[in-house]
Wavefront OBJ file of the C-alpha trace (Angstrom):
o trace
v -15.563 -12.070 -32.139
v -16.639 -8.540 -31.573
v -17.560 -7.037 -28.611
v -19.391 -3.545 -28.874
v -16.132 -1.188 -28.376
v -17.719 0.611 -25.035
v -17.278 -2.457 -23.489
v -13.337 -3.609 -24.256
v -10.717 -0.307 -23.705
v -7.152 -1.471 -24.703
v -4.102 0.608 -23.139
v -6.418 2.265 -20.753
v -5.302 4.989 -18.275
v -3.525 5.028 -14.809
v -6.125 7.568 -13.634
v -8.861 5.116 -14.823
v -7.658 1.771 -13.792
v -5.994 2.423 -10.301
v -7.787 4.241 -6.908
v -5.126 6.001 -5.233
v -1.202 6.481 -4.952
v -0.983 6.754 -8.698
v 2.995 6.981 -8.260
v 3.244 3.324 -6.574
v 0.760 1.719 -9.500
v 2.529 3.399 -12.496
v 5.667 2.151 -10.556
v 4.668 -1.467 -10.898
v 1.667 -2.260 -13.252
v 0.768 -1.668 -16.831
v -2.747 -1.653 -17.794
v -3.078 -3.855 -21.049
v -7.253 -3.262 -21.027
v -10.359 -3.036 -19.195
v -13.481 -4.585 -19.656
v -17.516 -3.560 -18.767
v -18.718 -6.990 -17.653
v -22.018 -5.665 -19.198
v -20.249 -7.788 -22.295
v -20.874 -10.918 -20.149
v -23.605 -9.797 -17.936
v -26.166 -7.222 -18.842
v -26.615 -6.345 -15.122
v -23.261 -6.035 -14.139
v -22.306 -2.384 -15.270
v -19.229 -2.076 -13.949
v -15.416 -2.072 -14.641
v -12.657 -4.556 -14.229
v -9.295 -4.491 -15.627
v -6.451 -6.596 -17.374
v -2.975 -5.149 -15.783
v 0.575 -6.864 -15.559
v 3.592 -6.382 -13.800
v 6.698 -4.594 -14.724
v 8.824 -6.819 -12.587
v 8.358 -10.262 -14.636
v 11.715 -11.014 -16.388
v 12.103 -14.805 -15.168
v 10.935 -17.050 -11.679
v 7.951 -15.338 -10.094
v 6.322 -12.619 -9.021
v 6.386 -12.432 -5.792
v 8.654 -15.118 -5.359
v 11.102 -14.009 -2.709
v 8.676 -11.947 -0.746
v 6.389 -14.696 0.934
v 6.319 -12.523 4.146
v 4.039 -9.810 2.367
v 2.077 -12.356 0.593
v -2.285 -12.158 1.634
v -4.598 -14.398 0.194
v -5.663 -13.485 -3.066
v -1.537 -11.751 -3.603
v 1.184 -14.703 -3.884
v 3.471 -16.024 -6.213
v 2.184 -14.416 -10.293
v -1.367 -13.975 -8.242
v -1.847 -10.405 -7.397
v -4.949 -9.315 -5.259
v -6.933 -5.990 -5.911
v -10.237 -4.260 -4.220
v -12.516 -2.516 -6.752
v -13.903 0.232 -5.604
v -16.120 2.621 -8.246
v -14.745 0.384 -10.714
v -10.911 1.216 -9.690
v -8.045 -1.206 -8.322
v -6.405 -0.859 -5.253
v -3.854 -3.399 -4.093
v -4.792 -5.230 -1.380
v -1.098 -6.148 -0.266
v 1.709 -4.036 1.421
v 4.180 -2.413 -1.673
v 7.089 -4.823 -0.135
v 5.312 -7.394 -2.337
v 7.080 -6.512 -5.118
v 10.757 -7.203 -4.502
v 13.128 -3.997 -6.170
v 10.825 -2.087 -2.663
v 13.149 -4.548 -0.694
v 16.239 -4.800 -3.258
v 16.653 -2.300 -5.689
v 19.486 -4.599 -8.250
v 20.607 -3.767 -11.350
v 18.570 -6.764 -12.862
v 15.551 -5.499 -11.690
v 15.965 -2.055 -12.434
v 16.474 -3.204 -15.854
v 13.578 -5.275 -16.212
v 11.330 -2.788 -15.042
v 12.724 -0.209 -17.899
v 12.731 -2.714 -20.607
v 9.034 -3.859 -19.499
v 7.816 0.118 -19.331
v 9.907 1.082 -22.348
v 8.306 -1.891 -24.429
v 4.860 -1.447 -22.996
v 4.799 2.570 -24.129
v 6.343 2.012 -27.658
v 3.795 -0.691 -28.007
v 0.658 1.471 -26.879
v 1.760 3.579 -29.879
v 1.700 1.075 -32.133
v -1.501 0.393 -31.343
v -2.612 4.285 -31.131
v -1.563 4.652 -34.538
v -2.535 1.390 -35.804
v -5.609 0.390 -33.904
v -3.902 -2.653 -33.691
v -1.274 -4.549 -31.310
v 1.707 -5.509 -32.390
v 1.546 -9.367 -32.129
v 4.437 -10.672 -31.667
v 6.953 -11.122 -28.700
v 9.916 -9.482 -28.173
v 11.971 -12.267 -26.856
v 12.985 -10.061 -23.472
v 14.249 -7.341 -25.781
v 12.341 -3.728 -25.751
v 12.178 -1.992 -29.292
v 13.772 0.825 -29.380
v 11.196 3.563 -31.074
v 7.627 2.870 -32.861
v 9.421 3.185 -36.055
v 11.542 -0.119 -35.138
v 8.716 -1.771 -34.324
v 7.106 -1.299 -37.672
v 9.939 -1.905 -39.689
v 10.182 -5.405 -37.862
v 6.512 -5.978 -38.377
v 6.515 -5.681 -41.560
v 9.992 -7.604 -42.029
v 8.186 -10.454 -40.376
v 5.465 -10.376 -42.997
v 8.069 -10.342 -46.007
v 9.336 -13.246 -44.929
v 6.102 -15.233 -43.846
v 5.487 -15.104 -39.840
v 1.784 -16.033 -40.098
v -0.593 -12.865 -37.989
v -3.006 -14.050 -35.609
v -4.571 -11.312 -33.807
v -6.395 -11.671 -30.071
v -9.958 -13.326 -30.650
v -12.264 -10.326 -29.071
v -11.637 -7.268 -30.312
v -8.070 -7.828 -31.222
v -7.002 -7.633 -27.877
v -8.176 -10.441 -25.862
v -8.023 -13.843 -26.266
v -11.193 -15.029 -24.594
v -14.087 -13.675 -22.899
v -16.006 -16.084 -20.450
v -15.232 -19.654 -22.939
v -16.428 -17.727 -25.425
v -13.859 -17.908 -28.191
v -12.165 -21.455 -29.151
v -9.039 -20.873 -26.795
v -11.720 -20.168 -24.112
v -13.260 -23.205 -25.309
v -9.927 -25.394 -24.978
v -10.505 -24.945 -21.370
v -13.526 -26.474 -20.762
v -12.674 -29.936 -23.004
v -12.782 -32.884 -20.616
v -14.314 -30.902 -17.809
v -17.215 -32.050 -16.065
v -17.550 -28.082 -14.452
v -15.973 -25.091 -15.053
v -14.189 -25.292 -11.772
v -12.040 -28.205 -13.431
v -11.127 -25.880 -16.342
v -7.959 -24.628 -14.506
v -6.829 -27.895 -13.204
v -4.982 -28.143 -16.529
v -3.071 -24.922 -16.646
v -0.090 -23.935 -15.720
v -1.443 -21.753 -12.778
v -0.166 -21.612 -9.719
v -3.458 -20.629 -8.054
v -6.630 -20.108 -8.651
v -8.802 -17.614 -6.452
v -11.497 -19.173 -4.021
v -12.782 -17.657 -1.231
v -13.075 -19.107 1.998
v -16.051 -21.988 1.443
v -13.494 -22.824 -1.393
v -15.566 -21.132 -4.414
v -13.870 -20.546 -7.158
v -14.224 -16.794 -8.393
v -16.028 -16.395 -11.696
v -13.271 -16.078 -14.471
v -13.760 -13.181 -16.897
v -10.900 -13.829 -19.708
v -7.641 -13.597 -20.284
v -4.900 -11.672 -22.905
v -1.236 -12.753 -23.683
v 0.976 -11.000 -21.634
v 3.904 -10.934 -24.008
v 2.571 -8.638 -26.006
v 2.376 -6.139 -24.374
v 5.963 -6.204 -22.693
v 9.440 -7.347 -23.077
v 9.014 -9.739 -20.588
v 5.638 -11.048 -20.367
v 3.732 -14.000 -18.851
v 1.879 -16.425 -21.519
v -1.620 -15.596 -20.399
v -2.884 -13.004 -18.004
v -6.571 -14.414 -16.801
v -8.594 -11.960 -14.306
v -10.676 -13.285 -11.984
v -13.395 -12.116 -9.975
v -15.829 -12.034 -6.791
v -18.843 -10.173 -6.904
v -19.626 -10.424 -3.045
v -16.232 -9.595 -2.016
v -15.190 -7.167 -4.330
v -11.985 -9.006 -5.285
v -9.938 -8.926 -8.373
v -7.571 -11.427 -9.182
v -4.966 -11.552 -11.790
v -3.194 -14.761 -12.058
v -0.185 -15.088 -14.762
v 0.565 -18.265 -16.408
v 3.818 -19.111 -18.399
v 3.495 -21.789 -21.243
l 1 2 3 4 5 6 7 8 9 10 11 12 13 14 15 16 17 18 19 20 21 22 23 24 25 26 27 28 29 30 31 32 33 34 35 36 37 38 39 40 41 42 43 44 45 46 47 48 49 50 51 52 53 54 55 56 57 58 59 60 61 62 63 64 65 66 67 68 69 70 71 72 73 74 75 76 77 78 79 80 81 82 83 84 85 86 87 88 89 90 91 92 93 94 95 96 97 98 99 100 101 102 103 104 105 106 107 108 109 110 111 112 113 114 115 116 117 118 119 120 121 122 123 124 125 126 127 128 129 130 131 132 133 134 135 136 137 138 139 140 141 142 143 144 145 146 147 148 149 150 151 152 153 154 155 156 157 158 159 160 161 162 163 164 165 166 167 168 169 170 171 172 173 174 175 176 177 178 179 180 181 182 183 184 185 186 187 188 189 190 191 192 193 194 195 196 197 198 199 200 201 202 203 204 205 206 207 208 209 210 211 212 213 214 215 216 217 218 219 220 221 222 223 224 225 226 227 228 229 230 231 232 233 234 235 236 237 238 239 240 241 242 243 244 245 246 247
């Protein structure tokens, strides 16, 4: 499906995603795309955003730093404010655990993660398409790699399934058949997240679920990468919620 291309900006920019402290979010997150939930709502004109983390490589996010967690920012659930149609994190930076630990493994996951992430914005620069494949915790080492591979994997048969809406994202509000796929057997949509793999799923304090917008595969955009990235949101409270789920 097609979404008018106003509405869906893949790759987008720090400046454009994030409120403040640009040197902390380019640090940590990579913004995969953001969406004008006019595309779901003609009345809502305003932004949200799909972003992951550069510290997934294996457990959690946010695994080992429970003291920092809030409510909406746990374990693979991280919590943002939008204000003007930017993200600010709602947690302290100790979240995220190379602030506490600086290791070697994380260090390294962080460059593969960035290096991965940049080579495959190019792609898609040049392209106007994603490159849509994983890379099995490995970043490519130039744009020029990554097309010889693609096209490698076509000589020999991989099959190319590109993202649902726009080439990017894999569903928009149930809107696509993988969006779909969630709903089967459920009586609400409430129920539709019962049968993932999440960890959590955003309510707020009367136990309201927040109104899911859609979700991308995380791997590929990044060396290490969840199965699905799904953003959530609340209206009322301002809240953003990204929740990662591995398959």
């Amino acid at each position: 499906m097609n979404i008018p291309k106003q509405f869906i900006k893949p790759f987008p920019s720090y400046e454009d995603v994030f409120y403040d402290n640009l040197e902390q979010y380019k640090k940590h997150f990579l913004p995969i795309c953001s969406i004008n939930l006019q595309c779901i709502e003609p009345e809502w004109d305003e932004w949200l955003h799909i972003v992951s983390a550069k510290e997934i490589h294996e457990g959690c996010v946010g695994e080992f730093t429970q003291p920092f967690h809030t409510n909406f920012t746990k374990e693979d659930t991280l919590g943002f404010d939008v204000i003007d149609g930017k993200y600010r994190f709602e947690a302290d930076w100790q979240y995220f655990e190379i602030e506490q630990d600086s290791s070697d493994i994380l260090e390294k996951s962080y460059a593969l993660n960035e290096k991965d992430y940049q080579i495959r914005k190019e792609f898609f620069q040049r392209n106007q398409k994603i490159y849509p494949y994983s890379s099995f915790g490995e970043a490519f080492t130039s744009i020029e790699a990554l097309e010889q591979e693609l096209i490698g994997k076509q000589t020999s048969g991989w099959g190319l399934d590109y993202p649902k809406v726009n080439g990017i994202l894999d569903d928009i509000r149930f809107m696509t058949e993988e969006g779909q796929e969630l709903l089967e057997d459920c009586v609400s949509e409430d129920e539709a997240f019962d049968y993932t793999n999440l960890l959590y799923v955003p309510k707020d304090e009367d136990g309201h679920q927040f109104t899911y917008i859609g979700f991308a595969t995380g791997y590929y955009f990044q060396a290490y990468g969840a199965g699905r990235i799904y953003l959530f949101f609340n209206k009322e409270l301002r809240k953003a919620v990204i929740c990662f789920e591995y398959t």
